[in-house]
C-alpha positions in Angstrom: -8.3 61.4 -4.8 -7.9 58.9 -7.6 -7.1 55.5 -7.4 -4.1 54.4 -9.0 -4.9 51.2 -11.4 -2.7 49.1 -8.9 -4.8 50.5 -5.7 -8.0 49.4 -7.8 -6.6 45.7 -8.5 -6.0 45.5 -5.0 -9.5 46.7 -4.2 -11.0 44.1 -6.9 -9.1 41.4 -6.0 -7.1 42.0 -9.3 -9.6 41.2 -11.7 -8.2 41.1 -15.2 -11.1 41.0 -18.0 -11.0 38.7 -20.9 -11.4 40.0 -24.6 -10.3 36.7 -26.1 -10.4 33.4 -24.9 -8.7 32.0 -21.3 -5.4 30.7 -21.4 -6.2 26.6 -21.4 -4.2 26.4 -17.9 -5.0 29.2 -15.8 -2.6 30.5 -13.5 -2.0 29.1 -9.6 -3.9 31.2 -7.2 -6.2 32.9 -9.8 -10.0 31.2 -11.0 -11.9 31.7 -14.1 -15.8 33.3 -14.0 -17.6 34.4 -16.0 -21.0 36.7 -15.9 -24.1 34.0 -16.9 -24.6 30.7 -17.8 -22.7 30.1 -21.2 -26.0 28.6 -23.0 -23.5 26.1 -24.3 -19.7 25.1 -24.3 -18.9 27.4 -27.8 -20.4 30.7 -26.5 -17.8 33.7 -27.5 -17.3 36.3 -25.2 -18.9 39.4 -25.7 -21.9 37.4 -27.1 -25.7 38.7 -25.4 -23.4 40.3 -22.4 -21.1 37.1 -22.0 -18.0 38.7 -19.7 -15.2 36.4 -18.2 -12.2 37.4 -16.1 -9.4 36.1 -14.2 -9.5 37.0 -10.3 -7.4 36.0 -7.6 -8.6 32.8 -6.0 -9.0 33.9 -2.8 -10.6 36.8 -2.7 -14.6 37.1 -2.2 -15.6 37.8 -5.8 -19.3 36.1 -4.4 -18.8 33.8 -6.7 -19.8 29.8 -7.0 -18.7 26.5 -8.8 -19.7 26.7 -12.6 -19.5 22.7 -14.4 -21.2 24.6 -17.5 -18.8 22.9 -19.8 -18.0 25.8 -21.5 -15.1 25.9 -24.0 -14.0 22.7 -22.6 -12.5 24.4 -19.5 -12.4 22.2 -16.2 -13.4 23.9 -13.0 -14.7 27.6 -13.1 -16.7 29.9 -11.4 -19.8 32.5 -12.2 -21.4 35.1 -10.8 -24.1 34.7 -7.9 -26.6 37.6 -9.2 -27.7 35.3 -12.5 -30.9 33.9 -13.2 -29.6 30.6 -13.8 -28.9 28.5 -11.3 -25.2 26.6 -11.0 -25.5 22.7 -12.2 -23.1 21.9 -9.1 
């Protein structure tokens, strides 16, 4: 049976995907991520693969502390399956 897009939020921790930049001040009980290390604090998204999103903060998106400095945006996260390793 198909999942209904609320059932799949749920599932997913209610990830909503970014196609422009994050609002400056993200919302209580969500976190930023994004995919890879930005390469720099002016990457745009979509750039080589760059995805962010907004999930809820606590669920286990296997995610860690990002200080990547990118677009100016205080504390984020990114994904654990880069290359890269987190500057935290």
């Amino acid at each position: 049976m198909k999942k209904s897009i609320k059932e799949r939020m749920e599932e997913y921790g209610h990830t909503e995907y970014l196609y422009e930049p994050p609002p400056r001040t993200i919302p209580p009980g969500r976190v930023l991520v994004h995919n890879v290390d930005s390469l720099g604090p002016n990457r745009l998204l979509g750039s080589g693969g760059f995805r962010a999103w907004l999930c809820d903060a606590d669920y286990d998106h296997q995610t860690k502390p990002c200080d990547c400095g990118w677009r100016g945006y205080g504390p984020h996260h990114r994904t654990q399956n880069t290359k890269g390793e987190s500057r935290t």
